[in-house]
N, C-alpha and C positions, 0 to 999 in steps of 0.2 A: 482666153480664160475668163471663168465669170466664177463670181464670190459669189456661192448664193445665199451661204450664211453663214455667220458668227453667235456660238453660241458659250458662256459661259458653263463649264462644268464644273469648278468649284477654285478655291483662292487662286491665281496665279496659273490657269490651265484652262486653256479656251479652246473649241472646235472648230474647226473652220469646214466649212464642204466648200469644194472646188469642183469647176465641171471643164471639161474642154471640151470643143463643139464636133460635131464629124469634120467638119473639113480642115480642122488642125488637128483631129485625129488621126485621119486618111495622108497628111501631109507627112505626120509623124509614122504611119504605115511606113509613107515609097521612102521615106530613108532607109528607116532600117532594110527595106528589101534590096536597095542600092549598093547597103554595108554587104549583105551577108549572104548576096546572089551569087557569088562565085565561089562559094562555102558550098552553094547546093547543087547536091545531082539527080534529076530528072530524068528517064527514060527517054531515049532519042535525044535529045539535047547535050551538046558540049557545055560543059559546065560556064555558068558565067549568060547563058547566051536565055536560055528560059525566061519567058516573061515572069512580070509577080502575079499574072491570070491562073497560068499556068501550074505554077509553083503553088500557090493558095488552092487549086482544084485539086491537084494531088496529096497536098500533106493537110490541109484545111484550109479556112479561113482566118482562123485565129493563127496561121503560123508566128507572123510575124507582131503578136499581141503585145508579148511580153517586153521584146526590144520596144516596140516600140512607146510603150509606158515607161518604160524606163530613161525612153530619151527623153518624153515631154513633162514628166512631174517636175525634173527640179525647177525647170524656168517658170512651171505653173504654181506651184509649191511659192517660191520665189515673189513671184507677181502679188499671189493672193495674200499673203504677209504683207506684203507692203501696201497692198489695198486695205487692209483690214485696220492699218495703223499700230499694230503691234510690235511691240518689241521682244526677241527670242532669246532664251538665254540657254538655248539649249535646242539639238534639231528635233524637229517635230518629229512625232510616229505616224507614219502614212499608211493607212491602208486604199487600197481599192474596195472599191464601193459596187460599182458596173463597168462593163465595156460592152460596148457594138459599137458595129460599123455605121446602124442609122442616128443613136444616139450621142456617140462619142465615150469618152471615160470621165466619174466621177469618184473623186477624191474625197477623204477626209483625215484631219491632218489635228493631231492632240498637241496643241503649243503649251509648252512650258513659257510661260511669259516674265518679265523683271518687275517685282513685284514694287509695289508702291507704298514708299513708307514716311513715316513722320519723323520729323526730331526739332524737340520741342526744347528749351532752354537753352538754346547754345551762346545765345549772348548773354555778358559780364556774368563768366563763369568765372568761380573764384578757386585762386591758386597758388599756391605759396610758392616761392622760388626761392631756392637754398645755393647760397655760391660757396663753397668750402673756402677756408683760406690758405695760400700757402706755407707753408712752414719752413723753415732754415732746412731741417731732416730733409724734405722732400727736393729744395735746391739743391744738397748737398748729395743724394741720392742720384742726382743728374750729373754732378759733377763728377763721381764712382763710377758710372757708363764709360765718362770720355776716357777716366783713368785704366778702364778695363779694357781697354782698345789700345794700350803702350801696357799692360801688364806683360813682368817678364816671369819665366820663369827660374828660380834658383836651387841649388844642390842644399838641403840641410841635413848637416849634422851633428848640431849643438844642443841639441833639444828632442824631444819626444815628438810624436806623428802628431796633428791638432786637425779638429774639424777643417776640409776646406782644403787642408793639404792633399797632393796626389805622392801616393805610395805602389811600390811596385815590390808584390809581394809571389809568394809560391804557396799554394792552398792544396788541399785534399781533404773532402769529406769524409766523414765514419757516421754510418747510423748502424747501432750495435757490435760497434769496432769491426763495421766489415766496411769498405771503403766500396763507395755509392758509385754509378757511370754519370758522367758529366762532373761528378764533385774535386776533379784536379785540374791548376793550370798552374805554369812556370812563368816566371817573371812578367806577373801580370799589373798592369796599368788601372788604380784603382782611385779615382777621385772621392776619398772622404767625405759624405754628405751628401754625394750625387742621387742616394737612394737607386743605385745600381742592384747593388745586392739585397738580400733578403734582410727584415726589419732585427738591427741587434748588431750585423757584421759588424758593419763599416765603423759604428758607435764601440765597437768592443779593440779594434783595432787601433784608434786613439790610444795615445798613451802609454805605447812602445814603440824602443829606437833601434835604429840599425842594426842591423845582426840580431837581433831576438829572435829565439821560438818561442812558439808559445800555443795553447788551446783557446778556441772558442767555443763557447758552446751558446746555441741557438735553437730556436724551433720554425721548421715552414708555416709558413701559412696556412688557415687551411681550407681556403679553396687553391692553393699552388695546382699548377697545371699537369706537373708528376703525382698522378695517386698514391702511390708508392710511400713517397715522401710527404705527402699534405698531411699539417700537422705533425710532424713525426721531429721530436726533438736530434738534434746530431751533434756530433763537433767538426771541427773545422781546423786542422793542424797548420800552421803558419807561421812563415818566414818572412822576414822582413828587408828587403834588401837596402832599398831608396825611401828618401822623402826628397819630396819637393813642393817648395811651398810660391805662391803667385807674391811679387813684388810691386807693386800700383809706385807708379811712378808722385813725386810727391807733388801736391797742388801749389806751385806759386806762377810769379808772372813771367817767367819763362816757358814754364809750361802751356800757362794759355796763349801765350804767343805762338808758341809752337805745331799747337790742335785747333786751333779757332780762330777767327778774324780781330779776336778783342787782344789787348795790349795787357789788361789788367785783369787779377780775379776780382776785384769789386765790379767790375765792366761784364764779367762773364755772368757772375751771380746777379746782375741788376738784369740783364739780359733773360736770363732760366728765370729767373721769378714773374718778369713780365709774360712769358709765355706759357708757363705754369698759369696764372691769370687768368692768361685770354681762353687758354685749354678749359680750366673751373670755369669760365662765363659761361664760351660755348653748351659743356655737358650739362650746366644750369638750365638754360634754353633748352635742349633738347628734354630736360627731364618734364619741362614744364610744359609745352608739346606735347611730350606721350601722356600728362596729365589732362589735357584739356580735349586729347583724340579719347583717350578714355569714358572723358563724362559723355562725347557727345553718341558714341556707340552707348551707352548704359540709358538716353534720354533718346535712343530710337525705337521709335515700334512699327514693328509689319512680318508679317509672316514671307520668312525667305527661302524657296524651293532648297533642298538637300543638293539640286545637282546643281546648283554655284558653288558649294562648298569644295565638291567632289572635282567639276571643273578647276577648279582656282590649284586644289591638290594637284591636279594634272598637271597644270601648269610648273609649280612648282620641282614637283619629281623631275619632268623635263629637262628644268635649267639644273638643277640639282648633277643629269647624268649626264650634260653636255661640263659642269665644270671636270668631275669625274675621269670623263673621256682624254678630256686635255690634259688631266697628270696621266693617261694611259692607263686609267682602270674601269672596268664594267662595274654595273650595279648588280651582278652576281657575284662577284667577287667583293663586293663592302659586303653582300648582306652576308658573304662566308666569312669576313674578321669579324662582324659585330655580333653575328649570331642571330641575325633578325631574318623573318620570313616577310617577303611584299607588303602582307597584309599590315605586319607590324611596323613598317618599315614607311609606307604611306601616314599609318598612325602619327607618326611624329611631329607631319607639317600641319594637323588639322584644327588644333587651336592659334596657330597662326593664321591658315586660312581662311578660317571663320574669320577672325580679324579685321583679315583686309578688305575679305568682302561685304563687311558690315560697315566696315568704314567709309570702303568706297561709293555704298549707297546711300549714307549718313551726307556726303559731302557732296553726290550729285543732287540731292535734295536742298541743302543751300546752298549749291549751284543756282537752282530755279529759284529759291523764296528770295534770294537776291537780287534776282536777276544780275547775276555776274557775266558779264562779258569778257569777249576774248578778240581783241584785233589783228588784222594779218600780219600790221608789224610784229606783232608777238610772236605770230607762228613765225615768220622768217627767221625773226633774233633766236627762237628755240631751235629751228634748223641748223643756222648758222653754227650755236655755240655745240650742238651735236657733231655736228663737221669738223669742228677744230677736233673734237675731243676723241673724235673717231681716227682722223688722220683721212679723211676720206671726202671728194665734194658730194656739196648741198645736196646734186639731182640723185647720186645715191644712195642717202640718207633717205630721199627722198620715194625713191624709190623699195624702200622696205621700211617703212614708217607711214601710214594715212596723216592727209592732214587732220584727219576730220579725230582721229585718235589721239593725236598732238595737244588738237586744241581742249579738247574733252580734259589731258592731263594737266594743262595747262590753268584749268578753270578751276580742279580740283584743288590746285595747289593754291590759286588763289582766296579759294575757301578756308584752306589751313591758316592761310594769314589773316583774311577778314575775324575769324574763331579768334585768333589771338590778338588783336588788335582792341577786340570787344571784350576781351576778359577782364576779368578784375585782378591783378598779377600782386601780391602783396611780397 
């Protein structure tokens, strides 16, 4: 292979011309005639047995052209990329140029290259960091979970139906006193509040006990998914059989003996507040992070080819229909719940996309103006700790993970911390 030239055609899109000589062209010939001699039949010859003389005299010279350009570009292709110093972010368009036999085949190949960008102020950016405090509500809120996990259920009927209660009632719809299909059911199971039914029921249902009839009147929505009925006021004839209301066990130090490791509620609540805490620190940190990835994407500049965006989408979609797959469903089947076509449906990841690929070139950038390194203890200890977490050894982590990608993530992250280290965090 021989570069004979690199030529810039405009931001982020360079030429390459590639040539390969006759005698790696001719070499690239006798394979393919080796593949695809027993494919041909010849007059007088058993198949398989005709020379490539022979074979070429009778159907051409060029038979065997195609194959075999096809076999020698991509390692030429390949070569010359890496000869040229370029980085691809996307496969090149190759056309053929020439072929003969005296000359060999000449290439040219339109790289989309990884464009090259600045970012400029990224140290002691400045950032406010907001920790929220806990409040008694928000402990006491934690402590309503544990208690929802011993709630019992009891028979009431001393009292009226109340938000929050489950009632077991008998319904039948009327729109213009002619009773609707789907608008009846018998001793149905109906959680107050649940926003099961349409906006008005559930709310109109409160506030009567046991044995009552009685009318509702309500209207559908109007985008409801029966036309019929969208928008279209009705009533709702209704009987009441049951209440049953949820009983939360009461909070003392029996209780949390019982549910938790702690002895005492002062022990449980000192416990939920400290981690309530650490939870506010954490999300503090992280907001302040996505503030400081923020400025340094908005203080980058360089012109960045459409196909990383479009790449990265890909990406995306990808893991998107491998998680999919794993509940058992295609991505034919979401875009028929959601109503979306491909094209809309791509749409959604692409201000994320842009995102991460701006970010990611923002950080490989002080990557380099740091010069941040990366040692192989590191790449090991990031093997390692992916091994544990996979359940899986090193060498086959290893083997579907590059180091050289490893370390590359590993550099970038290091970059997130040097960003924050340098900021000004008020």
């Amino acid at each position: 292979m021989n570069l004979k030239s690199t030529n810039k055609v405009e931001t982020n899109k360079v030429e390459l011309e590639i040539e390969v000589n006759a005698a790696d062209f001719d070499a690239a010939v006798e394979k393919a005639y080796q593949k695809a001699k027993k494919k041909i039949s010849v007059p007088g010859f058993r198949p398989g047995k005709a020379t490539r003389k022979m074979i070429e005299k009778t159907y051409g010279e060029a038979v065997f052209y195609d194959d075999a350009v096809n076999e020698i570009y991509p390692v030429a292709i390949a070569e010359a990329v890496e000869a040229s110093g370029l980085t691809l972010v996307a496969r090149p368009d190759v056309e053929v140029v020439s072929v003969s036999k005296e000359d060999g085949v000449v290439f040219k190949a339109i790289c989309i290259t990884k464009p090259e960008v600045e970012v400029n102020d990224y140290k002691g950016i400045e950032v406010t960091k907001t920790v929220n405090a806990v409040t008694d509500d928000a402990v006491n809120a934690e402590i309503e979970k544990l208690q929802q996990k011993g709630v019992r259920i009891i028979s009431v009927e001393d009292r009226a139906a109340q938000m929050g209660d489950e009632v077991v009632i008998d319904f039948e719809g009327f729109l213009d006193n002619v009773a609707f299909p789907g608008g009846k059911a018998e001793e149905f199971s109906l959680e107050l509040g649940s926003g099961q039914f349409i906006p008005g029921f559930e709310e109109k249902v409160a506030g009567h006990n046991i044995g009552d009839e009685f009318d509702i009147d309500v209207t559908f929505p109007e985008e409801y998914q029966a036309a019929e009925l969208a928008g279209k006021p009705v009533v709702f004839k209704i009987k009441l059989h049951e209440i049953k209301a949820k009983e939360l066990p009461e909070v003392n130090d029996d209780f949390v003996k019982d549910t938790t490791e702690f002895n005492t509620v002062d022990e449980l609540k000192a416990d939920l507040k400290k981690k309530l805490e650490e939870a506010e620190e954490k999300k503090a940190d992280a907001d302040v992070e996505n503030k400081l990835i923020d400025t340094v994407i908005e203080n980058m500049k360089g012109e960045i080819p459409e196909v990383m965006f479009e790449n990265r989408i890909d990406e995306m979609v990808h893991d998107f229909e491998h998680r999919l797959s794993s509940q058992g469903m295609s991505v034919d089947i979401y875009l028929q719940y959601t109503g979306m076509d491909l094209d809309s449906f791509r749409k959604t990841f692409e201000e994320q996309a842009q995102k991460q690929v701006k970010l990611r070139l923002a950080l490989e950038k002080v990557v380099e103006l740091e010069n941040i390194a990366v040692s192989d203890e590191e790449i090991d200890a990031e093997f390692a700790k992916m091994a544990e977490a996979y359940k899986m050894e090193v060498e086959k982590v290893k083997a579907y993970i590059a180091a050289e990608d490893l370390k590359n993530d590993i550099a970038v992250g290091k970059a997130v911390e040097f960003i924050k280290e340098q900021a000004n965090i008020k």
